[in-house]
C-alpha atoms as an extended CHARMM CRD file, in Angstrom:
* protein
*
       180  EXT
         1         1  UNK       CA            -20.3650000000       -0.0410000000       28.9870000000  PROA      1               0.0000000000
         2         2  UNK       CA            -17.9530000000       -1.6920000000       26.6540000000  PROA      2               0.0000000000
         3         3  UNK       CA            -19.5660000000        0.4250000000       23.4050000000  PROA      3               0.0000000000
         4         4  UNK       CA            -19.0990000000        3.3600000000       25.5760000000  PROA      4               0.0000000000
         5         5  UNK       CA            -15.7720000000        2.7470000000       25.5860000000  PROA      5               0.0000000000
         6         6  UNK       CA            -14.6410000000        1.7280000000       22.6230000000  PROA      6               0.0000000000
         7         7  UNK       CA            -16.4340000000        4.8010000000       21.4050000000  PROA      7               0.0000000000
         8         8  UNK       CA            -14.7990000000        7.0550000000       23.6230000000  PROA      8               0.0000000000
         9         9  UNK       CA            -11.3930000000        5.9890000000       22.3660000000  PROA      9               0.0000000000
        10        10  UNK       CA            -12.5340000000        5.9570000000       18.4750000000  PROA      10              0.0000000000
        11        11  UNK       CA            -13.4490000000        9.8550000000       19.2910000000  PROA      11              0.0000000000
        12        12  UNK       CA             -9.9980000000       10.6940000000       21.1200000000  PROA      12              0.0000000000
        13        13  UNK       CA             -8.1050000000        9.1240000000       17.8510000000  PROA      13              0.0000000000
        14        14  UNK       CA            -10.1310000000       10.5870000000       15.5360000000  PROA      14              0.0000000000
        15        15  UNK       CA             -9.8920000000       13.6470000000       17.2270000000  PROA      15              0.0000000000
        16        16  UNK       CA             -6.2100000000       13.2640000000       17.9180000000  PROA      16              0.0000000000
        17        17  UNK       CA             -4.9940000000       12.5210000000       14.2320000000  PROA      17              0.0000000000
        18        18  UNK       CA             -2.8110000000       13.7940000000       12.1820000000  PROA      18              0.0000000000
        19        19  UNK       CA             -1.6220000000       15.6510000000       15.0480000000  PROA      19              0.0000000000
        20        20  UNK       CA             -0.5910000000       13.6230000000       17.7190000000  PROA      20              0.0000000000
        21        21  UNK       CA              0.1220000000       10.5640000000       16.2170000000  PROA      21              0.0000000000
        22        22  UNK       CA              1.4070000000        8.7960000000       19.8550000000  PROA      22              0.0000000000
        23        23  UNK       CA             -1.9370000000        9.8530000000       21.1080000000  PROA      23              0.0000000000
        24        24  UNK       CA             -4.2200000000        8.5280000000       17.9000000000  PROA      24              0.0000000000
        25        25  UNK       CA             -2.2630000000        5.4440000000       18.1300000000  PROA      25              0.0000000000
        26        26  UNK       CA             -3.1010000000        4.4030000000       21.4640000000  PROA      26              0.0000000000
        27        27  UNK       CA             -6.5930000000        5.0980000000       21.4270000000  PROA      27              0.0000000000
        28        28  UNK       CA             -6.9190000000        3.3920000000       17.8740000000  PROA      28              0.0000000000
        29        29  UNK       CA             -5.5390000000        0.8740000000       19.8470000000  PROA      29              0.0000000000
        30        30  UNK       CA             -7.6910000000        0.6700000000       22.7950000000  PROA      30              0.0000000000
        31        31  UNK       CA            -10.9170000000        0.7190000000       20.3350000000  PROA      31              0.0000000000
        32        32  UNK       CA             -9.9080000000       -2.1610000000       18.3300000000  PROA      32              0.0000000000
        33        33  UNK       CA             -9.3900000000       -4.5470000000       21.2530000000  PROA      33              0.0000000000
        34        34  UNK       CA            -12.9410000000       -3.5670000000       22.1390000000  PROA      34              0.0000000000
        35        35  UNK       CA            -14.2680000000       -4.0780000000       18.3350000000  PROA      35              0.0000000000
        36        36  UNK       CA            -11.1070000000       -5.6730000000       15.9750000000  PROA      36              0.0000000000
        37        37  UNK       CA            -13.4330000000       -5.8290000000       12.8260000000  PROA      37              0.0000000000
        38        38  UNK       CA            -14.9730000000       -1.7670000000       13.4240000000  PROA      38              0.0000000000
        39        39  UNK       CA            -14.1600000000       -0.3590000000       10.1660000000  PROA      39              0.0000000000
        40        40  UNK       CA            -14.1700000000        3.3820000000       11.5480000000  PROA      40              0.0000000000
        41        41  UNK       CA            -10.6490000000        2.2420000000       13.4800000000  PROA      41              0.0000000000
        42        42  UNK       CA             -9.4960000000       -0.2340000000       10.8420000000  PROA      42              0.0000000000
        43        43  UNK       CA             -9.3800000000        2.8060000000        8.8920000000  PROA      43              0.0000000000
        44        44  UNK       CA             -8.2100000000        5.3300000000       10.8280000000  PROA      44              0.0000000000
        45        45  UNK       CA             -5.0500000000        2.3220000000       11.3180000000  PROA      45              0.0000000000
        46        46  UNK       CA             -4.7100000000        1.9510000000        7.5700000000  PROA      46              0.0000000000
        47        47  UNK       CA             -4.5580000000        5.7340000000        6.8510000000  PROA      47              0.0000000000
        48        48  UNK       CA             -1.6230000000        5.9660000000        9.8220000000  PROA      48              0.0000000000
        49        49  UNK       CA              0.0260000000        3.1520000000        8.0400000000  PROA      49              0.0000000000
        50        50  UNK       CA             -0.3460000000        4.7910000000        4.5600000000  PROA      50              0.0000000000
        51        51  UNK       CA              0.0770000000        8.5320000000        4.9940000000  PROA      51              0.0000000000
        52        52  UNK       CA              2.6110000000        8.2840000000        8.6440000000  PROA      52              0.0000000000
        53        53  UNK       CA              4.7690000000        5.5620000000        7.7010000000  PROA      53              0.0000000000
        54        54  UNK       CA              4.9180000000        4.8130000000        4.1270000000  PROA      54              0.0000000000
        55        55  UNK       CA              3.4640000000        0.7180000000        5.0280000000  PROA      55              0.0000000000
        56        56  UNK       CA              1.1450000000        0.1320000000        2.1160000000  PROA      56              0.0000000000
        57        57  UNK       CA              0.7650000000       -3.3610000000        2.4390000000  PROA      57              0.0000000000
        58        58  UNK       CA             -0.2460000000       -2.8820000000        6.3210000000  PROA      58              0.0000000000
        59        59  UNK       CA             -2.7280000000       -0.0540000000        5.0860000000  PROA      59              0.0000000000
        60        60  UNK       CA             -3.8570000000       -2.6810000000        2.4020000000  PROA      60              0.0000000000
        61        61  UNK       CA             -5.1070000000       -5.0740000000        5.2720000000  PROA      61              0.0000000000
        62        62  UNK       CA             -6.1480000000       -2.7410000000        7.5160000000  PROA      62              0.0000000000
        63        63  UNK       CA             -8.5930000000       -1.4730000000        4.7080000000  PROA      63              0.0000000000
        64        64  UNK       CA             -9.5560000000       -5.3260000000        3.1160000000  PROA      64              0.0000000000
        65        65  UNK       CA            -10.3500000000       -5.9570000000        6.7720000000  PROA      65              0.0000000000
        66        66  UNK       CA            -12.7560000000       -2.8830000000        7.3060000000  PROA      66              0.0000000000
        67        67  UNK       CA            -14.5760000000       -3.8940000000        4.0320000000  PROA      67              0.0000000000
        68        68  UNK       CA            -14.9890000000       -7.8470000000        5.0640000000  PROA      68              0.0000000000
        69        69  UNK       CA            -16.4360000000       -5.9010000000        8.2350000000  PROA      69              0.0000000000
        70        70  UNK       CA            -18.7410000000       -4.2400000000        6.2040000000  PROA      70              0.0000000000
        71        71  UNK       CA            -18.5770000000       -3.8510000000        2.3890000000  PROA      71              0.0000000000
        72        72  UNK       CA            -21.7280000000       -1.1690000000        2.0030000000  PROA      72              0.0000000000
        73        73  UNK       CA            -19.7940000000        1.3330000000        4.2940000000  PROA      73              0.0000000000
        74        74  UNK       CA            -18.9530000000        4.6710000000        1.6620000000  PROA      74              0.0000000000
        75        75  UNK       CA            -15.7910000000        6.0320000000        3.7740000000  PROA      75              0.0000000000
        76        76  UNK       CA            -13.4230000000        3.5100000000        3.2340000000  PROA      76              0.0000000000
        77        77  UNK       CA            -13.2440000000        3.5130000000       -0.4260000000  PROA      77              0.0000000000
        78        78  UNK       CA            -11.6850000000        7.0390000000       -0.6600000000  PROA      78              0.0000000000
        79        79  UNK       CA             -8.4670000000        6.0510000000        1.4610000000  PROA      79              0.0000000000
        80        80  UNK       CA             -8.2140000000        2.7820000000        0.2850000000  PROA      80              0.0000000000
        81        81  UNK       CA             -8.1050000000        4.0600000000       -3.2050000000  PROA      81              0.0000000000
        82        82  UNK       CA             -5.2880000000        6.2410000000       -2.6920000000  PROA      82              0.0000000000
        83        83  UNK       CA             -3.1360000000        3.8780000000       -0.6040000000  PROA      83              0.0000000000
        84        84  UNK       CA             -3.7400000000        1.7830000000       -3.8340000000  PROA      84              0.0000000000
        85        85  UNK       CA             -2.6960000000        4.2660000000       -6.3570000000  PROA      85              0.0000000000
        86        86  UNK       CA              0.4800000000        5.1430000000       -4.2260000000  PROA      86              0.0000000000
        87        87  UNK       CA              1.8180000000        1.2710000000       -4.1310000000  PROA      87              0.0000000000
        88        88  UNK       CA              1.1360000000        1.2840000000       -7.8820000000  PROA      88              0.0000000000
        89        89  UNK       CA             -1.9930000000       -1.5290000000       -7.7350000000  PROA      89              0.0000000000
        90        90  UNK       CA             -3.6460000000        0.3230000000      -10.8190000000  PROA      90              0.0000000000
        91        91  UNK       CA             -5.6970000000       -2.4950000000      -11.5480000000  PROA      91              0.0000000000
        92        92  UNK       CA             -7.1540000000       -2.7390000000       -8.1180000000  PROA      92              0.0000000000
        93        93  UNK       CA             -7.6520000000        0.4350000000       -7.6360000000  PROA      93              0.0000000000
        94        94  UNK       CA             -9.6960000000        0.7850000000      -10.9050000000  PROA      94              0.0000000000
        95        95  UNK       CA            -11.7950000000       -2.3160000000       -9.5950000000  PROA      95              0.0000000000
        96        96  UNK       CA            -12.8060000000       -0.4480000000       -6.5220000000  PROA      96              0.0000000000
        97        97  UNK       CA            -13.6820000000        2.5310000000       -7.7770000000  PROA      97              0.0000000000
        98        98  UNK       CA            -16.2740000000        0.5070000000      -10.2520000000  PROA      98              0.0000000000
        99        99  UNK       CA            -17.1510000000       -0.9180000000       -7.3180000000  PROA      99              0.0000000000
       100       100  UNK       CA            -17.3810000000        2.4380000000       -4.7740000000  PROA      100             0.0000000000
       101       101  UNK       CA            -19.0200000000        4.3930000000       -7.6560000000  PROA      101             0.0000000000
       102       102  UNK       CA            -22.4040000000        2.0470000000       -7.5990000000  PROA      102             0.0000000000
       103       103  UNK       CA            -22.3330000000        2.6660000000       -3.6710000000  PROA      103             0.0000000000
       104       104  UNK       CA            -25.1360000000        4.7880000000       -2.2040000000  PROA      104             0.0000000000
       105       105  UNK       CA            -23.8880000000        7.4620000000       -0.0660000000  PROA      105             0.0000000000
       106       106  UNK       CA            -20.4700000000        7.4600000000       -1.7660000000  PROA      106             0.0000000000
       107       107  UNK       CA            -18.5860000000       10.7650000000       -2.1240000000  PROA      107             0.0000000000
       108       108  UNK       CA            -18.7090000000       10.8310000000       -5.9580000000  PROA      108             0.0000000000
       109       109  UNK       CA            -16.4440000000       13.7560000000       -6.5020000000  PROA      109             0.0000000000
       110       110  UNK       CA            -13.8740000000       12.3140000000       -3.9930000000  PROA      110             0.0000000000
       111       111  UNK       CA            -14.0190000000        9.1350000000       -6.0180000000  PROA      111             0.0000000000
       112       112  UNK       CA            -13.7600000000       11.3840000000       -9.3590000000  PROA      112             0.0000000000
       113       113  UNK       CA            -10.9340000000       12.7440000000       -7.8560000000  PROA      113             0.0000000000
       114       114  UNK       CA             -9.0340000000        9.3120000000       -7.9180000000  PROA      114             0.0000000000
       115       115  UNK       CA            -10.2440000000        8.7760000000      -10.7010000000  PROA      115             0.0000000000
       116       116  UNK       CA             -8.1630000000       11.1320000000      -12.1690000000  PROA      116             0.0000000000
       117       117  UNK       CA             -4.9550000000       10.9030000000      -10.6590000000  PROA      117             0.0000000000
       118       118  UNK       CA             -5.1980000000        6.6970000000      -11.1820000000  PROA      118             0.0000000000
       119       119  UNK       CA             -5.4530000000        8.1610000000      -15.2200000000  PROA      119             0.0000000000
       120       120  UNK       CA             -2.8350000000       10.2800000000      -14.8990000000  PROA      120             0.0000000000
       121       121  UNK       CA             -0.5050000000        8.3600000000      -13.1390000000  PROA      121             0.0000000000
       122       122  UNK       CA             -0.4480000000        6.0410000000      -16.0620000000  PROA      122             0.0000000000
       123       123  UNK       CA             -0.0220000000        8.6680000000      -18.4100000000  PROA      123             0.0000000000
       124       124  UNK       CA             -3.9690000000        8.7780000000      -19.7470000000  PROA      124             0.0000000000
       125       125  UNK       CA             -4.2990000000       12.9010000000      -19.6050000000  PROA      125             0.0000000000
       126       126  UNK       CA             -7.2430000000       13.0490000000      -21.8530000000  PROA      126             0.0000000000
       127       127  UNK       CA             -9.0170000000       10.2680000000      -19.1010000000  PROA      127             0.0000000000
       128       128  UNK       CA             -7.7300000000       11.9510000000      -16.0910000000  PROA      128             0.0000000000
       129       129  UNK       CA             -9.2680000000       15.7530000000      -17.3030000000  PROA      129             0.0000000000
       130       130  UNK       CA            -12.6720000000       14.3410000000      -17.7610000000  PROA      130             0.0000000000
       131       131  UNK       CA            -12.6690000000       12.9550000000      -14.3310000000  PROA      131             0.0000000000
       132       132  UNK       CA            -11.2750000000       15.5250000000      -12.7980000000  PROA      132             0.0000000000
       133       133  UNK       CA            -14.3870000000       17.1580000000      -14.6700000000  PROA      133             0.0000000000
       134       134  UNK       CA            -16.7600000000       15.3860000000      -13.3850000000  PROA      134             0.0000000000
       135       135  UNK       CA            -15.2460000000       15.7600000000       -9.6780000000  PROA      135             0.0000000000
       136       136  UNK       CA            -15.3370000000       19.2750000000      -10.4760000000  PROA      136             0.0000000000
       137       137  UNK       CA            -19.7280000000       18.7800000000      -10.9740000000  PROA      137             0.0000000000
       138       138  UNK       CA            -19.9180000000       16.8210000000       -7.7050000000  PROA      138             0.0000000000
       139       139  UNK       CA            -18.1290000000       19.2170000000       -5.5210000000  PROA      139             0.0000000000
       140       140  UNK       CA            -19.5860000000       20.5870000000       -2.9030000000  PROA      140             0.0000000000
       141       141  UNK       CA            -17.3030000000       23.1170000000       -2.0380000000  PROA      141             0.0000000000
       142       142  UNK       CA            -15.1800000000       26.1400000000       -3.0340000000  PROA      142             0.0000000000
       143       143  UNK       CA            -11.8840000000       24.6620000000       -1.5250000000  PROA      143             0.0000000000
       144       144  UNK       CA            -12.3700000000       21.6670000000       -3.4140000000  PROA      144             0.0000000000
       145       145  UNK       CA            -13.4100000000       23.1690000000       -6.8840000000  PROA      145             0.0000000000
       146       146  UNK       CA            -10.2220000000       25.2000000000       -6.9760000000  PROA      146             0.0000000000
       147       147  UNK       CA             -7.9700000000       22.3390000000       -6.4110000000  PROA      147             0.0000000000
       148       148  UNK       CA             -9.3610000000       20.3160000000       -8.9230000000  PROA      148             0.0000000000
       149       149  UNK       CA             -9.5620000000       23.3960000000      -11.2270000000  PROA      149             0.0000000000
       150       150  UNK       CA             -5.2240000000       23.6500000000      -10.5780000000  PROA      150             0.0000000000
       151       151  UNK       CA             -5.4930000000       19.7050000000      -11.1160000000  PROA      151             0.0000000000
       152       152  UNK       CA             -7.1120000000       19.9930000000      -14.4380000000  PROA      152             0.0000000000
       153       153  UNK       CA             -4.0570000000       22.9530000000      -15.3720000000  PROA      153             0.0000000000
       154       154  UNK       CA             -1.9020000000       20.4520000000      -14.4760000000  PROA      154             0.0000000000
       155       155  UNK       CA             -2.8000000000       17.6850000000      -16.8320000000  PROA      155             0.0000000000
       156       156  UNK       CA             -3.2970000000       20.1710000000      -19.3470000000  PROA      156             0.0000000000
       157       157  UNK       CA              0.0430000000       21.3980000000      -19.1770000000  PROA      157             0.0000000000
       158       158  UNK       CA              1.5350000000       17.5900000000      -19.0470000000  PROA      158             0.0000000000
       159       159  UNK       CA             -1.3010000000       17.1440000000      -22.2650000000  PROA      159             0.0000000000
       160       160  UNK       CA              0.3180000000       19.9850000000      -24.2980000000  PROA      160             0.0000000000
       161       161  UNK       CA              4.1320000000       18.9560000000      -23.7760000000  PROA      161             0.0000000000
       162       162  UNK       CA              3.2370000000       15.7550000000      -24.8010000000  PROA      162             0.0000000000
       163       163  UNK       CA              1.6360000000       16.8990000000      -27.7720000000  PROA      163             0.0000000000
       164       164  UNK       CA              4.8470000000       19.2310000000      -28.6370000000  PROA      164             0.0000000000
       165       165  UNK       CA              7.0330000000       16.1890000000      -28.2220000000  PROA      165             0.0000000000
       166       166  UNK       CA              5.0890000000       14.2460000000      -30.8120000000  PROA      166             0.0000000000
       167       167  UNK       CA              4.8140000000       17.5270000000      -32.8880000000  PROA      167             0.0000000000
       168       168  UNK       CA              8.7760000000       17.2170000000      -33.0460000000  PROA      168             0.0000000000
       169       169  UNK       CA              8.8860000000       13.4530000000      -33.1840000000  PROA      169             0.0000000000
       170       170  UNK       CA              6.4620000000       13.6720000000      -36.3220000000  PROA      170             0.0000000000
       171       171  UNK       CA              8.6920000000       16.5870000000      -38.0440000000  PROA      171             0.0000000000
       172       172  UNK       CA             11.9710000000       14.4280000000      -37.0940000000  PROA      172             0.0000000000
       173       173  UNK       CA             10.5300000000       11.5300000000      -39.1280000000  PROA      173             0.0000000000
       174       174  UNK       CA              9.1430000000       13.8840000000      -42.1740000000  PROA      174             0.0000000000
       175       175  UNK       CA             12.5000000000       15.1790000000      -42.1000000000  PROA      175             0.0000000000
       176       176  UNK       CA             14.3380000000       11.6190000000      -42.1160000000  PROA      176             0.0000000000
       177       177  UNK       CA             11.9550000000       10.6200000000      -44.9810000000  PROA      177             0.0000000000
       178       178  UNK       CA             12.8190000000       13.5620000000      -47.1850000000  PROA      178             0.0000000000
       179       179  UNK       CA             16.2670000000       13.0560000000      -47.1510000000  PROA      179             0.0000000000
       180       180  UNK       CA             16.0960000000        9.1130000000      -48.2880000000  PROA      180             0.0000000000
């Protein structure tokens, strides 16, 4: 009866979130104090605490705790790796994605996809296109494929200003050299 339950109140906050957040919270709720280490919930908890309320660090544990429940599980990485890239932990978020790219079972172009936007956060354009590329190959739908397609025409554009400004930087310095 008790995995009855705690399943029945996993389904109403899955079911219930991003849309009624007082609802999702309770059942999350309910389910954990049947099953505190069920990584479903734990992440579920960490994505309200990321994406609802800005609490990276809470998001952080809820997500460490899901993988000490279970490591091999492909749907935490994803959120995790985001949360990550928002609080600016580059380096940890590059460590799990080595880590969730050798999973089996893991969305590959979702973790492409971070891929990307960790590189271009820190400026790496060139690094951030051809993962964005290679989300682009393991997408498995249209919705998907166009947004990384606008993703990719984003970098580029980023790519090419900073190209022009160290078009003008390099003239600037011919110029300065002349004249000495």
């Amino acid at each position: 009866m008790e995995r009855t339950n705690y399943s029945m109140y996993l389904f109403k906050a899955l079911d219930a979130y991003p849309y009624d957040l007082e609802e999702a919270i309770e059942a999350l709720n309910y389910a954990l104090s049947y099953d505190d280490k069920n990584a479903k919930a734990l992440c579920l908890m960490g994505k309200v605490y990321a994406e609802q309320l800005g609490e990276y660090e809470a998001a952080k544990e809820c997500y460490a705790q899901a993988m000490a429940s279970n490591m091999e599980v492909p749907y935490i990485y994803p959120d995790y790796i985001r949360t990550l890239i928002m609080n600016e932990d580059y380096e940890e978020a590059q460590k799990l994605l080595d880590f969730a790219m050798a999973l089996k079972a893991a969305d590959k172009a979702a973790l492409y996809f971070y891929q990307g936007l960790l590189n271009e956060v820190q400026s790496e354009y060139k690094e951030a296109i051809n993962a964005y590329k290679q989300a682009k190959k393991h997408g498995l739908n249209n919705e998907f494929i166009r947004r990384i397609e606008e993703e990719i025409g984003r970098v580029k554009r980023k790519l090419g200003k900073k190209k022009n400004k160290n078009k003008k930087k390099r003239k600037e310095d011919k110029s300065k050299n002349r004249s000495k």
